[in-house]
C-alpha positions as CSV (number, residue, x, y, z in Angstrom):
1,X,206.2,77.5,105.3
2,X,206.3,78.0,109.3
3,X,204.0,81.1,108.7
4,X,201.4,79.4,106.5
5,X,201.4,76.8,109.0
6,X,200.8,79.2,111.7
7,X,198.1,81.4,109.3
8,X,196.3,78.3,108.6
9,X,193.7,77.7,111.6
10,X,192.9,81.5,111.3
11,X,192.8,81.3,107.6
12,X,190.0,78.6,108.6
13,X,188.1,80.5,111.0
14,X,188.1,83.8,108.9
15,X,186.7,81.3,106.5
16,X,183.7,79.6,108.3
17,X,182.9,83.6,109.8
18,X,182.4,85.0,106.5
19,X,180.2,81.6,105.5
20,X,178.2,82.1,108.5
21,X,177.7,85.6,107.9
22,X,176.9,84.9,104.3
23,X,175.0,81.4,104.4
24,X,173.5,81.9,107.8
25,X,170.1,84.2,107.1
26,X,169.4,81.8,104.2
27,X,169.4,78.8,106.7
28,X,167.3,81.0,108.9
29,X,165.0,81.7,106.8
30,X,164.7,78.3,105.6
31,X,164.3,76.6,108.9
32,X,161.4,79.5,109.7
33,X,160.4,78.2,106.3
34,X,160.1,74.5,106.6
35,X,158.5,75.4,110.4
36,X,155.8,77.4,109.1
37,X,155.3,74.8,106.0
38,X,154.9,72.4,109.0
39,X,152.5,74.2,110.6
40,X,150.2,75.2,107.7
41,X,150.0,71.1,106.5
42,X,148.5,70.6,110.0
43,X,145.7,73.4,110.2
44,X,144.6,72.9,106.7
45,X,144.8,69.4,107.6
46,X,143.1,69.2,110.7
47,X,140.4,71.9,108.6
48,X,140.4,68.9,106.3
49,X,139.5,65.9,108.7
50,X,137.1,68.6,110.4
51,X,133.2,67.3,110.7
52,X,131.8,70.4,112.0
53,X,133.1,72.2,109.3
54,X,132.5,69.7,106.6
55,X,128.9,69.7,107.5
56,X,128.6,73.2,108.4
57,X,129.3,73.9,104.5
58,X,127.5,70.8,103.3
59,X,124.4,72.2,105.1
60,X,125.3,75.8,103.0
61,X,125.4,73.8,99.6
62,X,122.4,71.8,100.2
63,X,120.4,75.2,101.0
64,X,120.5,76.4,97.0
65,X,119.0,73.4,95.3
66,X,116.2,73.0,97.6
67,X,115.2,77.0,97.1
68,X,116.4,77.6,93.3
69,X,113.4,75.9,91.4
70,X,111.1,78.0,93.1
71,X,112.9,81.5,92.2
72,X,112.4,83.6,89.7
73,X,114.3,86.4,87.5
74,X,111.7,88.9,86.7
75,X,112.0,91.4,83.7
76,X,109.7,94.8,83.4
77,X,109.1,96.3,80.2
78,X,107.8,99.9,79.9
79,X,106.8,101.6,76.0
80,X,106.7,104.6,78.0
81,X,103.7,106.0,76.1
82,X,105.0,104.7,72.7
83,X,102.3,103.1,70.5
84,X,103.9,99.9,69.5
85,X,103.9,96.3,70.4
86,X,107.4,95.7,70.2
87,X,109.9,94.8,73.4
88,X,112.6,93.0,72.3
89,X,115.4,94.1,71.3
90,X,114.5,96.8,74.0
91,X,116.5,96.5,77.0
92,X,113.9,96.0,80.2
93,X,113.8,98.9,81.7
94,X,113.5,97.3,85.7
95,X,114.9,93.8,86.9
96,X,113.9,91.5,90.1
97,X,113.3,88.9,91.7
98,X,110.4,86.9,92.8
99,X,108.8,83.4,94.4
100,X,106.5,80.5,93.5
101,X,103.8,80.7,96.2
102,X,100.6,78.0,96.2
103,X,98.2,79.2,99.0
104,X,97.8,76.4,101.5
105,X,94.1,78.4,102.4
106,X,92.5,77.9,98.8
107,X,92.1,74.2,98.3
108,X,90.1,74.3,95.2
109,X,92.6,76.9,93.5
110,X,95.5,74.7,91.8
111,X,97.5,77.6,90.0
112,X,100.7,78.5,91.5
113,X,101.6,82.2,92.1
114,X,104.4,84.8,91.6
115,X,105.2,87.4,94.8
116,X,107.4,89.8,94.5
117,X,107.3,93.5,95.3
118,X,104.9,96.1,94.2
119,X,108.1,98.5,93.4
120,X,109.3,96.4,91.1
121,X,106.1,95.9,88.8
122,X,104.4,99.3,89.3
123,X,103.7,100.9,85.9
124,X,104.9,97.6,84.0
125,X,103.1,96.9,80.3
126,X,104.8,94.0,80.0
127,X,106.5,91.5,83.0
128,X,108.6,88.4,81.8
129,X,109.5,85.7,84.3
130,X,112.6,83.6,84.0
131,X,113.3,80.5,86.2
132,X,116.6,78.8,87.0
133,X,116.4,76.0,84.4
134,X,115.8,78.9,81.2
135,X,112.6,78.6,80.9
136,X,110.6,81.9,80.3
137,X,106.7,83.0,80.5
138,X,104.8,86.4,80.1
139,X,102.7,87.1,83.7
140,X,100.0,89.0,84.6
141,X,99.6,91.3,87.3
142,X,96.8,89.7,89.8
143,X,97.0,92.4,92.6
144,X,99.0,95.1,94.4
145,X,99.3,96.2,97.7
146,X,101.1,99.9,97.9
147,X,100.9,99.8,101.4
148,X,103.1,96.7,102.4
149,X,105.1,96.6,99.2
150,X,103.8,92.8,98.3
151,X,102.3,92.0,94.6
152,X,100.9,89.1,93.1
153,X,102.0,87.7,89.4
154,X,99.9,84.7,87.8
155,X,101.9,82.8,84.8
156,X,100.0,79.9,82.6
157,X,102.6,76.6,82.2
158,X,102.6,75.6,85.9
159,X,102.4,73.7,87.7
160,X,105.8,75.3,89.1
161,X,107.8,74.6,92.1
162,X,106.0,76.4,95.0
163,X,108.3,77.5,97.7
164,X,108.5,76.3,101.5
165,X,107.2,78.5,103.9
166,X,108.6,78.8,107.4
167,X,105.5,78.7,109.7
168,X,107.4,80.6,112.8
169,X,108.8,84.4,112.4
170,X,112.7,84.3,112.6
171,X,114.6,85.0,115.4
172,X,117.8,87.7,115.6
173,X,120.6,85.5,115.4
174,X,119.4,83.2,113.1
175,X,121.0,82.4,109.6
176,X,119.4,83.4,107.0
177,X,120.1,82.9,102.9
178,X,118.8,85.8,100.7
179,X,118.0,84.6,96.9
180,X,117.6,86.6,93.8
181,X,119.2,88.4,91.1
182,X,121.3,91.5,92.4
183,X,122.5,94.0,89.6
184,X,120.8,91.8,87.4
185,X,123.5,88.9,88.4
186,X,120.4,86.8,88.2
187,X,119.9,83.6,90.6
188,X,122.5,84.3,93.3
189,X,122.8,83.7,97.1
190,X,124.0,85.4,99.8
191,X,124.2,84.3,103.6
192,X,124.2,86.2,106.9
193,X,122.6,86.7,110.0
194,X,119.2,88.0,111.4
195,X,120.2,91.3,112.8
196,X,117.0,92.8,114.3
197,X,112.7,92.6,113.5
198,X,110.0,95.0,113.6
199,X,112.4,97.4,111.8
200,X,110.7,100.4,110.9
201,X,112.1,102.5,108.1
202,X,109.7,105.9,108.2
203,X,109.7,105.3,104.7
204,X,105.6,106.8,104.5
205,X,104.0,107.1,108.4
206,X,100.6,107.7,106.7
207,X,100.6,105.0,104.2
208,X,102.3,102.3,105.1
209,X,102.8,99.6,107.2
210,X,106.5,98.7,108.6
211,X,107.6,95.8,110.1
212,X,111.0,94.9,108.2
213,X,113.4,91.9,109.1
214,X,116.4,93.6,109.3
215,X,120.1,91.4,108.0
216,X,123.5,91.8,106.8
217,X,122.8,89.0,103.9
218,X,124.1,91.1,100.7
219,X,121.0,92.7,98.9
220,X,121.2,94.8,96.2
221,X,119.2,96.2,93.8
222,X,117.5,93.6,92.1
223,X,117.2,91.3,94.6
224,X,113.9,92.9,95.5
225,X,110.9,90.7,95.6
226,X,113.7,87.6,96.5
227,X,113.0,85.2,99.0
228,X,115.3,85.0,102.3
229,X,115.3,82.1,103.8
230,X,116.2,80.5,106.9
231,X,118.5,77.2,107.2
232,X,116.5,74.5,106.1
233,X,115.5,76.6,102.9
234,X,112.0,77.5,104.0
235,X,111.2,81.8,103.3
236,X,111.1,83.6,106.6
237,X,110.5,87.0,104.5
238,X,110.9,88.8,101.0
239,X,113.6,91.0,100.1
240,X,112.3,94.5,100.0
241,X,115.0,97.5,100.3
242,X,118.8,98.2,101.5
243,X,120.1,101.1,103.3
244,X,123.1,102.4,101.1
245,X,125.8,105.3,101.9
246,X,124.0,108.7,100.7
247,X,127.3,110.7,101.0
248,X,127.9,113.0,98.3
249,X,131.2,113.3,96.5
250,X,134.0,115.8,97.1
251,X,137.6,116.4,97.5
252,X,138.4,113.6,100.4
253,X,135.7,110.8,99.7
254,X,134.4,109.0,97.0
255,X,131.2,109.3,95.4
256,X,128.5,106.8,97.1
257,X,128.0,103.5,95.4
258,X,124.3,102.9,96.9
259,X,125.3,99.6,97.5
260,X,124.8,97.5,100.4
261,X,126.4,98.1,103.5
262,X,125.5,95.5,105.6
263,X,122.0,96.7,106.0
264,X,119.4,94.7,104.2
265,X,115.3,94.6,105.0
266,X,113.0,92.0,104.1
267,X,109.0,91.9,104.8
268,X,108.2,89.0,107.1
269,X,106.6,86.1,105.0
270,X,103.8,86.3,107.4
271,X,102.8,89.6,106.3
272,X,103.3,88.6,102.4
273,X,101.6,85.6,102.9
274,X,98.6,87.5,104.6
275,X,98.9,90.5,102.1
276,X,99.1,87.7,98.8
277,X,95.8,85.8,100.2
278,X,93.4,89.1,100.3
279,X,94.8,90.2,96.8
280,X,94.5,86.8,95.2
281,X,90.9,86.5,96.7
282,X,89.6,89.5,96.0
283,X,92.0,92.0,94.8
284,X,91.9,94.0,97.7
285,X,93.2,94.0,101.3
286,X,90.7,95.0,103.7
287,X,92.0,96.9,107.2
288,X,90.8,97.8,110.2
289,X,91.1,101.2,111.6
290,X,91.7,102.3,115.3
291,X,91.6,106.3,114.2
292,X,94.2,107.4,116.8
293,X,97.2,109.1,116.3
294,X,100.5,107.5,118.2
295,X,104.4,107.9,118.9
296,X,107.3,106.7,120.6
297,X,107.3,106.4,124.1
298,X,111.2,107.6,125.0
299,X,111.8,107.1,128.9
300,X,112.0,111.1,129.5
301,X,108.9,111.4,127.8
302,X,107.3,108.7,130.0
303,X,108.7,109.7,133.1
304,X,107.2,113.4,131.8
305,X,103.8,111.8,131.8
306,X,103.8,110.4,134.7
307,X,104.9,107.0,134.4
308,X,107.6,104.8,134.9
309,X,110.7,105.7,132.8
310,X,111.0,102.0,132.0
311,X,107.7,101.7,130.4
312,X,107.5,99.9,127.0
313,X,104.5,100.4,124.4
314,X,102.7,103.0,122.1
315,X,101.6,106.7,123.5
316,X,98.6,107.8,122.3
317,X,98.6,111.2,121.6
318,X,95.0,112.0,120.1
319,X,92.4,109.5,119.9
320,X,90.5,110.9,116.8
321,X,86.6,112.3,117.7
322,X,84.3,109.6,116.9
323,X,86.5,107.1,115.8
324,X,86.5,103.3,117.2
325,X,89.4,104.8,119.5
326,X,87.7,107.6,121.0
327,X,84.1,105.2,121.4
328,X,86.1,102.6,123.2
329,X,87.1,105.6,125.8
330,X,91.0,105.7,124.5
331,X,92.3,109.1,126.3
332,X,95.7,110.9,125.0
333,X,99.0,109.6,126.9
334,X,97.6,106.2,127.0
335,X,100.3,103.8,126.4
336,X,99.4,100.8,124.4
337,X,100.9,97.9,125.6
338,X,99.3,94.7,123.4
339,X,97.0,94.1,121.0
340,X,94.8,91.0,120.7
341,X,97.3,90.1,123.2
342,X,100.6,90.5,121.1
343,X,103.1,93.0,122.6
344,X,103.8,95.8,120.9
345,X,106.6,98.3,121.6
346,X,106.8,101.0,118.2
347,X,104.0,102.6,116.3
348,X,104.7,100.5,113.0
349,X,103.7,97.0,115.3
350,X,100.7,98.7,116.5
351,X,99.7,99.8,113.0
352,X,100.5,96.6,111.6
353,X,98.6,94.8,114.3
354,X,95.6,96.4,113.9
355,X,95.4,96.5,110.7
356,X,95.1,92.5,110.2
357,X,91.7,92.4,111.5
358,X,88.7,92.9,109.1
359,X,86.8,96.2,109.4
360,X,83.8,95.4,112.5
361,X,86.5,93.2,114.3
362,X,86.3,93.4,118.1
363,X,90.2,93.9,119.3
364,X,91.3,94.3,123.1
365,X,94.1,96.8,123.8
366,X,95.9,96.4,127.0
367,X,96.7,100.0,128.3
368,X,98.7,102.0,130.8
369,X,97.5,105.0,132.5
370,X,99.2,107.2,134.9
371,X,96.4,107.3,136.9
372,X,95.8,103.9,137.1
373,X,98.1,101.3,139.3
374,X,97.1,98.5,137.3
375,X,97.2,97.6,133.2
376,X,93.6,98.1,131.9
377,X,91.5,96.2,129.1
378,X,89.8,98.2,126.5
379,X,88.2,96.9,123.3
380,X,87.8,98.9,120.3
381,X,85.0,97.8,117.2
382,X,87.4,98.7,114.3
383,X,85.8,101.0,111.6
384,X,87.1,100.2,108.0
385,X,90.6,102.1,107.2
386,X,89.6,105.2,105.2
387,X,91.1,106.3,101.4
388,X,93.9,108.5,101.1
389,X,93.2,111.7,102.5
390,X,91.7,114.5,100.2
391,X,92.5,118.2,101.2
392,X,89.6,120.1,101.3
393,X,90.9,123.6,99.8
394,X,88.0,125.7,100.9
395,X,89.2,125.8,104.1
396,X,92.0,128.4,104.9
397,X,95.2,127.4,106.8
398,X,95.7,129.2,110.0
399,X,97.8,132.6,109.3
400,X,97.4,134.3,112.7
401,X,96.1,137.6,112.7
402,X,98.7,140.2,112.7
403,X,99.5,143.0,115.7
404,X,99.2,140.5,119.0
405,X,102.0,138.6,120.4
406,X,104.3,138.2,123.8
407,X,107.4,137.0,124.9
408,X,108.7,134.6,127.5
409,X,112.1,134.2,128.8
410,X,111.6,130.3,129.5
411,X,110.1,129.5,126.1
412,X,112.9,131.4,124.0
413,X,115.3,129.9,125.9
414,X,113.7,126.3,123.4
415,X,113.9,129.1,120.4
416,X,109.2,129.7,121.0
417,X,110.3,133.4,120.4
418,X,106.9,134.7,120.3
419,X,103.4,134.0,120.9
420,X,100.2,135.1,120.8
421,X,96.7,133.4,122.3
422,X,94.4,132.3,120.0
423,X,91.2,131.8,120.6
424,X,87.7,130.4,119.2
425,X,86.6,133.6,117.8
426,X,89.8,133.5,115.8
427,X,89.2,130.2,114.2
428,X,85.9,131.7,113.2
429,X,87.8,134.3,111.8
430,X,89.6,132.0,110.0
431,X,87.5,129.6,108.8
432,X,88.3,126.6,111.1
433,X,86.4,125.1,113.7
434,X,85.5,126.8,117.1
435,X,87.1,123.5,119.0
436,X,87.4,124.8,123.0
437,X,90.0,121.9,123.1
438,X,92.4,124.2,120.7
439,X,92.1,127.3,122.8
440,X,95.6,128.5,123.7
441,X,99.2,130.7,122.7
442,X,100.1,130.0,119.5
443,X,103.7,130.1,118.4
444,X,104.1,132.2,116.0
445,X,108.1,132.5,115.7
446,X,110.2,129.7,116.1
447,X,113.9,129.8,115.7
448,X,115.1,127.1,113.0
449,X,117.1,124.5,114.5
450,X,116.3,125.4,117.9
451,X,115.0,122.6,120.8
452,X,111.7,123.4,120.3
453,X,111.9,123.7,116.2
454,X,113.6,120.5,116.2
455,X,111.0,118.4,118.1
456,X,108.3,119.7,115.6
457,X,106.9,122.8,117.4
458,X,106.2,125.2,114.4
459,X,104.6,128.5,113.4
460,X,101.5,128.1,114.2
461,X,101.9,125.8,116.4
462,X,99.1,126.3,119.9
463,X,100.0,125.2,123.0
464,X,97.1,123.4,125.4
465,X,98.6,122.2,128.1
466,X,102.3,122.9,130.3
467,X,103.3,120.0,132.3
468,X,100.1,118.4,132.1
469,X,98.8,121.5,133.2
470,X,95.5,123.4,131.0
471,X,96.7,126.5,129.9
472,X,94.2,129.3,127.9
473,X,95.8,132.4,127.5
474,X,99.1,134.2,128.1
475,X,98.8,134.8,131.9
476,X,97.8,130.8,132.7
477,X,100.8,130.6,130.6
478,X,102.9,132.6,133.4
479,X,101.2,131.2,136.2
480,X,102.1,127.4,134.6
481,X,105.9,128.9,134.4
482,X,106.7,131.0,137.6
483,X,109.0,129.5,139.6
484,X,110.1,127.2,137.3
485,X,113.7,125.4,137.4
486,X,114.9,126.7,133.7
487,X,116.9,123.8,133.5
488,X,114.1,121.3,134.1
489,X,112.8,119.5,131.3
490,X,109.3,120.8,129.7
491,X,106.3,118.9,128.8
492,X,104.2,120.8,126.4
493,X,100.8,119.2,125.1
494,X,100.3,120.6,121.3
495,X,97.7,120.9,118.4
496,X,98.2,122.5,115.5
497,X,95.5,122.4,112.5
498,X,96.2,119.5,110.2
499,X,97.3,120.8,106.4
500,X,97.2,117.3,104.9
501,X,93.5,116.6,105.4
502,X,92.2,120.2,106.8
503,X,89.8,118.3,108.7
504,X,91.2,118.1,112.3
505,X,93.3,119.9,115.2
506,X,96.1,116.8,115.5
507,X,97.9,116.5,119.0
508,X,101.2,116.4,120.2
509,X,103.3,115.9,123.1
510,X,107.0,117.6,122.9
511,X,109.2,117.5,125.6
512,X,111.8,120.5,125.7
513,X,115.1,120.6,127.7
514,X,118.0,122.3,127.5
515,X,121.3,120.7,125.7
């Protein structure tokens, strides 16, 4: 009995250890519990008794119901060339979106109006319309407008539920909410941001004009022709096209969705607006035309021409002979700072720009020249913008004569391997036009993927001027060159004959330099 007595405190204590070690993580992890369980019932209720928040989303939820009744879910049938009647069962074979738009500008016209795009409609025989509540109606095409993607639907039954329009552009940063019916998930939402304006997408230089809100608001297919609108549900533009991941399947990656990716463009409601108005008027949309041919202005380029490498506007490259450009005394590697007295900084704004004034419309271009200190005025009488161009196919494309040609060490160092002068006797020879101005060497190897191939100097290519310097033949060529620093970069003025319209030499300014 002495011993058990003595065991018995140890007994105890070997007792409580091995509880502790066994019990004791549990009551850790429960006390972690019950203090993280504490924590989370005060954020989610401090998120509860929350204004900003509450009213934040109250302002989201209010946004639908005031935009909704004035959206549209738009169908396109196409019998594609089948002689029948008959749509339904057929599946449609487009979807989008659209908008109820009443023109504030045509008092006595009381019918309400469908815009969406001209992609979505083109080559339709049929187009059904469906809005929120169900309700369904056949529309006619009124008008389209190729060149800003914008087209007009007319619908008997209304009156409908015309949309609010916001009567200033947006700004980056603002919210915006972008409507429609992506993937054919029709009446949907999505919210995001303004990310940039006066996007340009390069989607057709020659034929259209681009001046895209840009957002990360979801669009997808289907939303096209959908209105985005800002806060107070008022469209700031229409929903036009997405950027989506090209990439091609293979062993590591997926195969592209050509989804959205954050990247969404919408045409500003302005230009919609403008575009709707003309077409609904009188089916067309009349343009003014500056005939001169532009680009970017990159800071290397404008410190090549002479200015300073901050400038900001539109380089005119070749003001076309005759045109209201050339008669207003436009000169190449004028930089185009405003039109009408609106800034403009990319081609697509200066295109745009001009093109909202009638054909005879007086327009004043402020303009930078590197001889000149100061900004100058001129003002152009805008001729009215031509057709598409037709290529006359009498007229032979320039294939140099064979047997002539040189070499220089500077040039095919850029990948100009070899040249040749051409001169006006060889445009006679070939059927073009004697033009003095096109006198010069003519590439007539470039190497592909080269400096010079990959800022658009081609076979064929003549060169006029080095460093703003008039060059003829291949020894003004080497006089323009000796001496030269190889590494410095090279300003080369360009024409080359045009083979869309085979009407015109078309000029160029390339800057070369070494990678």
């Amino acid at each position: 009995m002495r011993s058990l007595r003595y065991l018995g405190p140890s007994l105890v204590l070997a007792l409580a250890l091995t509880a502790a070690l066994i019990l004791g993580p549990e009551v850790v992890r429960r006390t972690a519990w019950s203090r993280t369980d504490a924590q989370l019932t005060t954020v989610r209720d401090g998120l509860t008794s929350d204004p900003s928040l509450a009213l934040l989303s109250s302002a989201f939820q209010r946004v639908p119901p005031a935009v909704e009744p004035s959206v549209v879910h738009i169908r396109v049938y196409n019998r594609g060339g089948l002689v029948t009647n008959r749509y339904d069962p057929a599946p449609p074979t487009g979807n989008g979106s659209g908008w109820v738009y009443r023109p504030a500008n045509h008092p006595t016209d009381p019918r309400d109006y469908i815009l969406t795009n001209h992609h979505v409609v083109q080559n339709a025989d049929r187009i059904v319309v469906r809005f929120a509540d169900g309700r369904e109606y056949d529309a006619a095409l009124v008008g389209a407008d190729k060149a800003t993607d914008v087209a007009v639907l007319e619908v008997e039954g209304g009156p409908f539920h015309a949309a609010a329009i916001s009567p200033e552009p947006v700004a980056k940063g603002e919210l915006v909410f972008a409507f429609g019916s992506p993937l054919a998930f029709d009446f949907s939402v999505s919210q995001g941001i303004v990310s940039a304006s006066g996007r340009q997408l390069s989607l057709d230089p020659r034929g259209r004009y681009e001046s895209f809100i840009q957002t990360d608001a979801a669009i997808n297919p289907g939303n096209s022709g959908g209105p985005l609108t800002d806060i107070h549900g008022r469209v700031v533009g229409m929903n036009f096209a997405i950027a989506s991941d090209q990439r091609k399947p293979d062993d590591h990656q997926p195969a592209a969705s050509g989804g959205f990716l954050g990247l969404g463009f919408a045409i500003p409601v302005q230009i919609a607006v403008r575009v709707a108005d003309h077409l609904i008027r009188a089916g067309t949309v009349p343009r003014g035309y500056l005939a001169v041919m532009i680009g970017d202005l990159p800071h290397e380029l404008a410190l090549a021409l002479g200015l300073a490498p901050d400038t900001r506007g539109v380089l005119i490259t070749h003001p076309l002979a005759g045109g209201p450009g050339d008669r207003a005394g436009l000169r190449q590697g004028d930089v185009v700072t405003a039109v009408a007295g609106h800034s403009v900084t990319t081609p697509g704004e200066l295109r745009y720009l001009v093109s909202t004034f009638p054909p005879g419309s007086q327009v004043t271009l402020k303009v930078l020249r590197a001889d000149q200190p100061a900004p100058t005025t001129v003002t152009a009488v805008l001729d009215p913008l031509p057709g598409p161009p037709r290529a006359n196919r009498t007229a032979a494309t320039p294939e140099f004569i064979p047997g002539r040609g040189y070499t220089h060490d500077l040039l095919n160092n850029f990948g100009i391997e070899r040249l040749a002068d051409f001169d006006t006797q060889d445009a006679r020879t070939l059927n073009l036009p004697p033009t003095p101005d096109a006198v010069g060497p003519m590439a007539l190897d470039v190497r592909h993927s080269s400096w010079a191939y990959n800022q658009g100097v081609r076979r064929q290519t003549i060169i006029t001027h080095l460093d703003r310097q008039r060059v003829r033949n291949q020894a003004e060529l080497r006089a323009a060159l000796a001496g030269r620093d190889p590494a410095a970069p090279l300003l080369l003025t360009t024409r080359h004959w045009d083979a869309t319209t085979f009407s015109t030499y078309l000029t160029r300014f390339v800057l070369l330099r070494l990678p």
